[in-house]
Structure formats: structure tokens, C-alpha cells
FITIVO-98568 format. One record per residue: residue in one letter; y, x, z of N, C-alpha, C in turn. Coordinates in pm, whole numbers, plus 50000, padded with zeros to 5 digits. Layout:
BEGIN
aYXZYXZYXZ/...
END
This chain:
BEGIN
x514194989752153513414979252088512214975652174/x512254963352178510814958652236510804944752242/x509574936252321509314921752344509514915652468/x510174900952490510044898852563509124887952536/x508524883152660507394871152717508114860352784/x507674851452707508324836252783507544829252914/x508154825353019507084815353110506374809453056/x505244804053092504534796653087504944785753096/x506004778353072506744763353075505834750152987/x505094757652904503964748252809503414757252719/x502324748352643501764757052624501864765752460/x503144757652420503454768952326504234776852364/x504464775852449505014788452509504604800252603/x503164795352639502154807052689501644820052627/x502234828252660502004840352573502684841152458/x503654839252450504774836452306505794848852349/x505904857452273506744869952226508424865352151/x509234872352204510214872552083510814888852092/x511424894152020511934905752001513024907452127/x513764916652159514794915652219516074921852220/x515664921752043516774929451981517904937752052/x517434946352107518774956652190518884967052040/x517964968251967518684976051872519884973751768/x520234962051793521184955051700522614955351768/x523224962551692524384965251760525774959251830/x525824942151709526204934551735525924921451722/x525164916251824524764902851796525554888251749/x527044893451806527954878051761528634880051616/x528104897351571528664898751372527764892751297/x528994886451271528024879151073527924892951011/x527154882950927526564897050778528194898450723/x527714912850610529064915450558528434900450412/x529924893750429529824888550304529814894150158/x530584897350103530004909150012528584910849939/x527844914050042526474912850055525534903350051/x526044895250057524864877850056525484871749934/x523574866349908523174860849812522564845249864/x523144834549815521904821349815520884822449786/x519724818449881518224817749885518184798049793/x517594795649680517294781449668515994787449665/x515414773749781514114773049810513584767249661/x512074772949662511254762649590510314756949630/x509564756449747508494751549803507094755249734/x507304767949680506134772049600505914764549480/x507174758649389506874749149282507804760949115/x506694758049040507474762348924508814751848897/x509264758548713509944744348661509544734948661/x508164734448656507164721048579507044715448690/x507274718948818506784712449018505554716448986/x504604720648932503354723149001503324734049104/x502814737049191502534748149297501354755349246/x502504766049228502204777349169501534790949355/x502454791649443502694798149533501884789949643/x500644783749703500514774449832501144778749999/x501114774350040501544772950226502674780850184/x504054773050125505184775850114505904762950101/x507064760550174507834749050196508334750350322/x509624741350324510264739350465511154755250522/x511234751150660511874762950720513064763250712/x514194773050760515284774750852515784775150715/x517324772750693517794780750543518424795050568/x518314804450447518874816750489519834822550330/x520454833950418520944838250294520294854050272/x520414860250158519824870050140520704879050149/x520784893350219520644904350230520414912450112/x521634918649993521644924849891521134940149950/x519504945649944519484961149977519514968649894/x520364980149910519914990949842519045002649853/x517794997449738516965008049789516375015549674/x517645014749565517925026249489518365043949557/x519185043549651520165049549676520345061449584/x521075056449537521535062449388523125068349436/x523635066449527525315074549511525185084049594/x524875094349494525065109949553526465114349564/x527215108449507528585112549523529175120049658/x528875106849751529725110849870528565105150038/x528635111550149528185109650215528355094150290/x527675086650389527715075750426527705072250626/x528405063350620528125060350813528025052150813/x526865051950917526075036750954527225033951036/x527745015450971528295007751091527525002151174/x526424994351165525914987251276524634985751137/x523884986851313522264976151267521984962051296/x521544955751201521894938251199520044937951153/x519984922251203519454914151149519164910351038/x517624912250959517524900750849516544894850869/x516664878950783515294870950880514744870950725/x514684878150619514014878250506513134892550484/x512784895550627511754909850595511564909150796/x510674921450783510164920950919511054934450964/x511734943350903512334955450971513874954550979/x514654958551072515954959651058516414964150903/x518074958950908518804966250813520184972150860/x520544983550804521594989650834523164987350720/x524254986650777525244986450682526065001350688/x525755005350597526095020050545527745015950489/x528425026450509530055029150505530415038650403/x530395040650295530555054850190532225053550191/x532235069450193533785076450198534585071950072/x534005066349980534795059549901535265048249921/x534475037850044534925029750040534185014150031/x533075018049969532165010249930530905006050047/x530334992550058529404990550166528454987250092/x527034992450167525884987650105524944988250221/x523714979050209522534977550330521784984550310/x521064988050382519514997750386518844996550461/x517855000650459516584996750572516685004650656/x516945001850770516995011450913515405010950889/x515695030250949514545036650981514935040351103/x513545044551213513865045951379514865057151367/x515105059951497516135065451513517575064551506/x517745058251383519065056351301519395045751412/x521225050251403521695044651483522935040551421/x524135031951502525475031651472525955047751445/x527095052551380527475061651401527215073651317/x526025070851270524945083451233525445084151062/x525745097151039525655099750884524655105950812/x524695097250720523415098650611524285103450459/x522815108550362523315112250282522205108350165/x522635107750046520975110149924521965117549842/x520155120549769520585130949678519555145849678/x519525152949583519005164549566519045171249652/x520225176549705520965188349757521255180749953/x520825165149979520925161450104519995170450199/x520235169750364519465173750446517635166050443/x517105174550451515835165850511515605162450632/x516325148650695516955143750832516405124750758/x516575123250920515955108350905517945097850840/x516955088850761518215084950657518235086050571/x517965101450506518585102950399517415107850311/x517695102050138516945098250068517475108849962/x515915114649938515465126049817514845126649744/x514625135249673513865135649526512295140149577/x510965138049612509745141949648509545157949648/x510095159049518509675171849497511125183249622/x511565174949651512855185249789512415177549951/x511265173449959510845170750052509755175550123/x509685180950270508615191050361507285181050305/x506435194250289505375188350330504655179850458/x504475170750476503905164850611505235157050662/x506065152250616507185147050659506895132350651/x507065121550743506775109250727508445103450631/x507765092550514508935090650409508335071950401/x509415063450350509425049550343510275048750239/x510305034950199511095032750036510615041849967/x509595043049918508965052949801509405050649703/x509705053949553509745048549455508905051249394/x507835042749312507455045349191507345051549110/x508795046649038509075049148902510515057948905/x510895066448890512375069548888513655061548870/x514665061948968515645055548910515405039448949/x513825033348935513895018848953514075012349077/x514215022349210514055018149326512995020049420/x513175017549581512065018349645510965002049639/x509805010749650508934998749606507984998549706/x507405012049752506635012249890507335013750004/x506345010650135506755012250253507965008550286/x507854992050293509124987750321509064978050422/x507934979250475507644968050586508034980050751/x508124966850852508594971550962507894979551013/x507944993151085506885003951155506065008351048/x506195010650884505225015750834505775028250783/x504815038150734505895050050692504115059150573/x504865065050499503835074050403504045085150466/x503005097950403502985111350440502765118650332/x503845125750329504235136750207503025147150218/x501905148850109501395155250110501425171150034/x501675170849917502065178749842502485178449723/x503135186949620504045187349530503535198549434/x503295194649303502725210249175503335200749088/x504595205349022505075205848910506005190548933/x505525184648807506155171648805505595162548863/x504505166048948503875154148997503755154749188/x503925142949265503525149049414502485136749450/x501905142249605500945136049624501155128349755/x501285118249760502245110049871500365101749953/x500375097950075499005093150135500395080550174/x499385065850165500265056250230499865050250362/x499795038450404499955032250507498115031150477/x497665023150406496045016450362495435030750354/x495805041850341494785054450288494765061250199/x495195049050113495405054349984496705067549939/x495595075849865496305087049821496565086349659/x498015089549656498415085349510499625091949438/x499185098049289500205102949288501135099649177/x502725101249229503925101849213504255108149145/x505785103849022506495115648969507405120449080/x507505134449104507865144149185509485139349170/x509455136249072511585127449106512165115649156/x510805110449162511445098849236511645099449439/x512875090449431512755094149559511895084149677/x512815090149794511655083249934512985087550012/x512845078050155513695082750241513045086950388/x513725096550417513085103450550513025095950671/x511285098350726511395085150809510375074650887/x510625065350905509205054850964510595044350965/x509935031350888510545021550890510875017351049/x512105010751108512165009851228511374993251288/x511584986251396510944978451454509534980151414/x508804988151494507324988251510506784981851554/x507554969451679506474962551745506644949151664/x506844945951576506334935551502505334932751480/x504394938351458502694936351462502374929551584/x503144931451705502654925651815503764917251904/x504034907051787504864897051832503534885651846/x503934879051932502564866151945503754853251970/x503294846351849504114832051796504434823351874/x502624817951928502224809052026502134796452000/x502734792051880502774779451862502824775051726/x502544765951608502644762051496503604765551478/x504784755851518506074755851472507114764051462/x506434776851548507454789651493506934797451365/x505854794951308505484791451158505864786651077/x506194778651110507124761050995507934769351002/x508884769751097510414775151113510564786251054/x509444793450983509424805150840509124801350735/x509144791950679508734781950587507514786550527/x506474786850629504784787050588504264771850665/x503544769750519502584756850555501394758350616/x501054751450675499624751650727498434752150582/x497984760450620496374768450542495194759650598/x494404750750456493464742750442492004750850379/x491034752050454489954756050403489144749050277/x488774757550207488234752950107486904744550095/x486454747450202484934737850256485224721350293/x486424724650328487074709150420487584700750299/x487614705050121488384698350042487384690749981/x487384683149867487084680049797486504687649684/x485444685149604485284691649497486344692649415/x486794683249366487854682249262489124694949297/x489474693949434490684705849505490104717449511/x489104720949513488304739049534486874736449511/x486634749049447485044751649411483864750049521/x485204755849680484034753949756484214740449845/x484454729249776484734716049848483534710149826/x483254693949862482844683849879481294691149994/x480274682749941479004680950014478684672250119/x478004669450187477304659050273477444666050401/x478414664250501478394671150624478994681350633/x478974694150730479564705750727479094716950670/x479004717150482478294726450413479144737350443/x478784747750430479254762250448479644766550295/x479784762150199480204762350042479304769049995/x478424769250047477254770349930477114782849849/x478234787549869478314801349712479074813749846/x479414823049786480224834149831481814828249823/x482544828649925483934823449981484974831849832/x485274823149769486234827249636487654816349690/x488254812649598489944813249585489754800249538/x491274794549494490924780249444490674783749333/x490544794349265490674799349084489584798749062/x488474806649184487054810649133487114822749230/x488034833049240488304843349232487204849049401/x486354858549362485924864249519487234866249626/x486494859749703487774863249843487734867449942/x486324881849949486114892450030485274899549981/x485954907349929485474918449894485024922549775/x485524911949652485734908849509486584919949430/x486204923749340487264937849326488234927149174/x489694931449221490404921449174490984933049095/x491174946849102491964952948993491664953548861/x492694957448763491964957348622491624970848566/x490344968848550489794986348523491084994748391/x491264986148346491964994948247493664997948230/x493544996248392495444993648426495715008748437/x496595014148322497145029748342497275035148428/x497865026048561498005031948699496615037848778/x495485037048729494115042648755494515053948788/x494825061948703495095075748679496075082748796/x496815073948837497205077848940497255076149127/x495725070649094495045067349212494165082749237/x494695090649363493465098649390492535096649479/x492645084949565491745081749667492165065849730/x491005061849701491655045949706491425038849858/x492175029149892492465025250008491265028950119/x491935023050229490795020150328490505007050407/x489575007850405489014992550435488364988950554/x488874980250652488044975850769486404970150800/x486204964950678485384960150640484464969650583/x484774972550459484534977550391484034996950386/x485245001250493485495018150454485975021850390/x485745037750328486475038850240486265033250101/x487105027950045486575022849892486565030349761/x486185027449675485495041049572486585032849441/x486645048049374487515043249250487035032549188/x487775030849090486895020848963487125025948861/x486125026348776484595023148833483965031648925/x482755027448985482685036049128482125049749127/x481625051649005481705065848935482615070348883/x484085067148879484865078248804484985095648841/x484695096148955484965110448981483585119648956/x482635108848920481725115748861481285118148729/x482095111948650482945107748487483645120048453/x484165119148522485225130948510484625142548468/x483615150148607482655161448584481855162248502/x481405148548456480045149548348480555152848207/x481975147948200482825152948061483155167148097/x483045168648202484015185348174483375193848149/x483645201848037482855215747977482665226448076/x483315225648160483645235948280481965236348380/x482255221148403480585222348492479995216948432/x478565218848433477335208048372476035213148474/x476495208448545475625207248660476215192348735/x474725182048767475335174448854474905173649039/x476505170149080476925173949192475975168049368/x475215154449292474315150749433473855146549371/x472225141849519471405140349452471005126849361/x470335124349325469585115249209469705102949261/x469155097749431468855085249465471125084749544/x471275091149562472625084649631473655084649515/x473095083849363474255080449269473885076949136/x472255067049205471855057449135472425048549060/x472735042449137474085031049132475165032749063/x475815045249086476725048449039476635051948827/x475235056448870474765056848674474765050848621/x473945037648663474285024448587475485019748548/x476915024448625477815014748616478165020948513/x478055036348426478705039848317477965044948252/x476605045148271475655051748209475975047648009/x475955035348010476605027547862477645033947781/x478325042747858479135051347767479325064347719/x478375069747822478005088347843476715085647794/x475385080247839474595085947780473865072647841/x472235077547841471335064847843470895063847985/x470705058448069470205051348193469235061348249/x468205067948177467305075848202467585089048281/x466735089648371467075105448431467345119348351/x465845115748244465585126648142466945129748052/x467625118047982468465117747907469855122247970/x469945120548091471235127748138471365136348185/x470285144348251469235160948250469585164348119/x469125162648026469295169247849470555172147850/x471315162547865473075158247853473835170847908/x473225172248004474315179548115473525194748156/x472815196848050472415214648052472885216247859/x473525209947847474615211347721475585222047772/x476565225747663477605237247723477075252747725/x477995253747877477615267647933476605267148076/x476065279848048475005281148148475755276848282/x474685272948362474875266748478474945280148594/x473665289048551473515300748660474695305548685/x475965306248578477345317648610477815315148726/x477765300648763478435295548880477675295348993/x478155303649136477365306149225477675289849225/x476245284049339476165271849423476625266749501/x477305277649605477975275649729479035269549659/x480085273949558481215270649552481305252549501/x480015253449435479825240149311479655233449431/x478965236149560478925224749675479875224049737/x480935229249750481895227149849482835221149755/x482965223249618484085220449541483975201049518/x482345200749492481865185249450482045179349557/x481445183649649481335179149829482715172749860/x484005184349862485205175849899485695165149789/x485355166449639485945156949558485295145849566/x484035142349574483455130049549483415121649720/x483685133349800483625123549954482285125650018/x481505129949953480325126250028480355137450153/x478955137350157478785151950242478125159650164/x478125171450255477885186750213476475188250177/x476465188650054475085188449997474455207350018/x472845205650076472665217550052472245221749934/x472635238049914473255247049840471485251849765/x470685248149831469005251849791468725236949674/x469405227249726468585213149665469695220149480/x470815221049512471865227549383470695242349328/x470495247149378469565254349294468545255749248/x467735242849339466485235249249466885229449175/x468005222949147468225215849018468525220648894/x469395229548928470175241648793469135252648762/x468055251148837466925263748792467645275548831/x468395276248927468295290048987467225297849116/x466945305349084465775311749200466375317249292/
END
């Protein structure tokens, strides 16, 4: 796998990349029919034609590529016939051969080749291919097609060159790290397949020109400063206003660095460490005190974990539901319970220290606070 570079013949073609697909085994095979589905375009339009979806329209026509990324037939083992082409995702796909008889696609992961047998299932190898239950998977093993939910399919890591890292596994639950940072956890039965999605150098294909854009049916992207009032919030004005407000969406919506999740989406709970951000860093749960929510409810500690001015901020955002805004009042709050002295300091700093992210608070400022001498 790799890129080739076009002459310089013009200038969309200066510095313009295309793949050079040697991993594809046969370039003059059609897809298995079987397998394809009609794509009807919509140009980003509901029933009603309004555009619902923007910079969507046009482009090549295609057919779709039925994957399976259930892999649900443990029955019987499988051989890759060939790795093909799809122009409806950025990573290869493979056509798998089962001893019964039956063909189905999958997402080539590197390595995988013509030839190669794969397997899923409980009781499969932990080998690249083949797709298992979390909880029968090495620790530290790179895995793609994550599932979710059991049974419903893979839902993560399905883009080209991306892959998760199996972190660990207690009971029914495991702890999978993804591509963004984010650490999150999983029911321990659903599966993942062993692996790194294949074509990595997709990230560093260079276009070169509009129209190999169009020819993916993406429209050209209109700034919101350049519109009209009536088309976006941040349109009209006299000259080249800069929109006046913080850069939002055509909705309203912030459009850097706006926190768009919904605090009360169940899936919270199974966020243990939330993405990472270029911009930004690392980003903090929501609300941006939860992990300090957590401790202030737990009967276990009542001691709090840093100091006063670096989780200022953080009081306010929940202070409204634990207790009152005041220093005094959440001092009172939190020498409730059991004594604080039982618990040496060292441990309460290293234990808070790695959960909340910060740094290593010293172990003297923890015993000026808890009144230990």
C-alpha cells in the first residue's frame, strides 16, 4: 500500500496523490453481486426537499457494499478471497468464503491478505481477522469494529488506519481507549476484531483540486460571514465583519468549542475519560466536576482531594445540588461521616491525583486540611 504523485502537467495536478492500490488483489473483479445494494442519492434533501444534510449533492454513482460487521457465524471458519475496493468508506474490504458456502464482506484489517483464514467467536484465535468477545481478548491488543451494544454490530473504529486498545476487563464490563483518547467502558461481550483497520495512508492523500471533491459528491462549503442575515446568524453587515459573536452553526449552535453533548445521556456513565483535544487538551467530563461528585457523595472519603482555587470553577458548576457555593458550607458538608484521620494522606493523594488528572498534590497541604498533625 502506498501513494503515488502525479506530474506537474497543471495545476490541479501539482501535488495530487492517488492510492496505488497494490493491495487489491484484483483490479479487473467486479464486486460479488450478491452483495450490492442501490445507493439513491438525495442531495442532502428530506421527503419535504428541504436540506436537511448541507455540501451534499452530485458525484460519481455507486453501489453499496453489504458489510458484515456483526460477525455473528461462529459456526464454521472463513477464507479471504480477495481484497477489493469500496468507494463508500476510506478502508479496504475483504470477501470472506465460509465452509458452508456462504460469502460475506468485512473490513480488511492490515495484514490480511488473499488466502488467509479467519475465524469469530468465543473459542477463535487471538490473530489479526478474527473477531471476539472483549472479555477473550489480550490485554494491550490493538481491536477495530468495536461493538457497543451486543449482538448489534461493530460501531467503532471503522475508518481507514484507525484501531482501539484493549485495556482491561473485571467482570461484565471492559475498558477499551479509542482513536480521540477517549477511555470508555464496554459490555465485556460484545465483540471487536483483532487489528488496525488497513489503508493507513489515507490521511495523506492530497486531492489537489476541487473537482476530485465534486466527484465524492461534496459541495463546496460557504462561510457564514459571507451570507446574508436571513441564511446564518453570522451573515449580513457593512464590509468584511468578522460575525460579530463567537463562530456558531446555521442553528445557533457554538462551533468551537461549544459543548454539544446532553448532560443527561445514560451513556455518561460510561465515559471514563473523555476525548482529546487539539485545541483544547484533555477535556473534562460533564459536568466538569463529575469526578469530583462522585467523591463528595461517597461515604468512604470526606476529605476533599485539591486545592480550593484550582476547583473553583468546578464548585459552581454543581455546587446547586450538593450543597451551597460557600467554602464554609462545603467544609461542614464533607467532615460529615467518618473521620478523615483513619486514612493515611499519601494514599488519598495518589488515589485523587490519578482519578481527577491533575497533579500530585502535596501530602502536607492534605493534612492541613483534614487537621492532621
Amino acid at each position: 500500500m502506498g501513494l503515488r504523485k502525479y506530474k506537474p502537467t497543471s495545476a490541479g495536478r501539482r501535488n495530487a496523490t492517488v492510492p496505488d492500490f497494490v493491495e487489491i488483489t484484483d483490479k479487473k473483479k467486479k464486486p460479488e453481486k450478491s452483495l450490492l445494494v442501490r445507493i439513491r442519492k438525495t442531495g442532502g434533501r428530506n421527503v419535504q426537499g428541504k436540506i436537511t444534510c448541507r455540501h451534499m449533492g452530485g458525484g460519481h454513482r455507486r453501489m453499496y457494499r453489504l458489510i458484515d460487521f456483526k460477525r455473528s457465524n461462529d459456526s464454521s471458519p472463513a477464507t479471504v478471497k480477495s481484497i477489493e475496493y469500496d468507494p463508500n468508506r476510506t478502508s479496504r474490504i475483504a470477501l470472506v468464503s465460509y465452509s458452508d458456502g456462504s460469502l460475506q464482506y468485512i473490513l480488511a484489517p492490515e495484514k490480511l491478505v488473499a488466502g488467509n483464514v479467519i475465524q469469530s467467536g468465543p473459542d477463535a484465535e487471538p490473530k489479526v481477522g478474527n473477531a471476539l468477545p472483549l472479555s477473550r481478548i489480550p490485554v494491550g491488543s490493538m481491536i477495530h469494529n468495536v461493538e457497543m451494544q451486543p449482538g448489534r454490530g461493530g460501531q467503532l473504529c471503522r475508518s481507514a488506519g484507525v484501531y482501539a486498545v484493549m485495556n482491561a476487563t473485571a467482570g461484565d464490563w471492559a475498558q477499551v481507549t479509542l482513536p480521540s483518547g477517549e477511555v470508555r467502558r464496554l459490555p465485556s461481550s460484545c465483540r471487536a476484531t483483532i487489528g488496525a483497520v488497513g489503508f493507513s495512508e489515507h490521511s495523506a492523500i492530497v486531492y489537489g483540486k476541487a473537482g476530485r471533491i465534486r466527484w465524492m459528491g461534496v459541495r463546496p462549503y460557504v462561510r457564514g460571514s459571507a451570507m446574508n442575515p436571513v441564511a446564518h446568524p453570522m451573515g449580513g453587515g457593512e464590509g468584511r465583519r468578522s460575525g460579530g459573536r463567537h463562530p456558531v452553526s446555521p442553528t445557533g449552535k457554538l462551533a468551537k468549542g461549544g459543548r454539544t453533548r446532553n448532560p443527561r445521556r445514560p451513556t455518561r456513565n460510561s465515559i471514563i475519560r473523555r476525548r482529546k483535544s487539539v485545541r483544547y487538551g484533555q477535556l473534562k467530563l460533564w459536568p466538569s466536576a463529575y469526578i469530583f461528585c462522585q467523591f463528595l457523595c461517597d461515604k468512604r472519603f470526606k476529605i476533599w482531594p485539591v486545592h480550593w482555587k484550582k476547583v473553583r470553577s468546578s464548585i459552581r458548576s454543581f455546587s446547586r445540588r450538593f450543597c451551597s457555593s460557600s467554602r464554609r458550607s462545603v467544609k461542614n458538608r464533607l467532615k460529615l461521616g467518618l473521620d478523615v484521620q483513619q486514612f493515611h494522606p499519601t494514599s488519598l493523594e495518589s488515589r485523587f491525583s490519578c482519578t481527577t488528572g491533575n497533579s500530585i498534590f502535596r501530602s502536607t497541604w492534605l493534612r492541613r486540611w483534614s487537621g492532621i498533625n
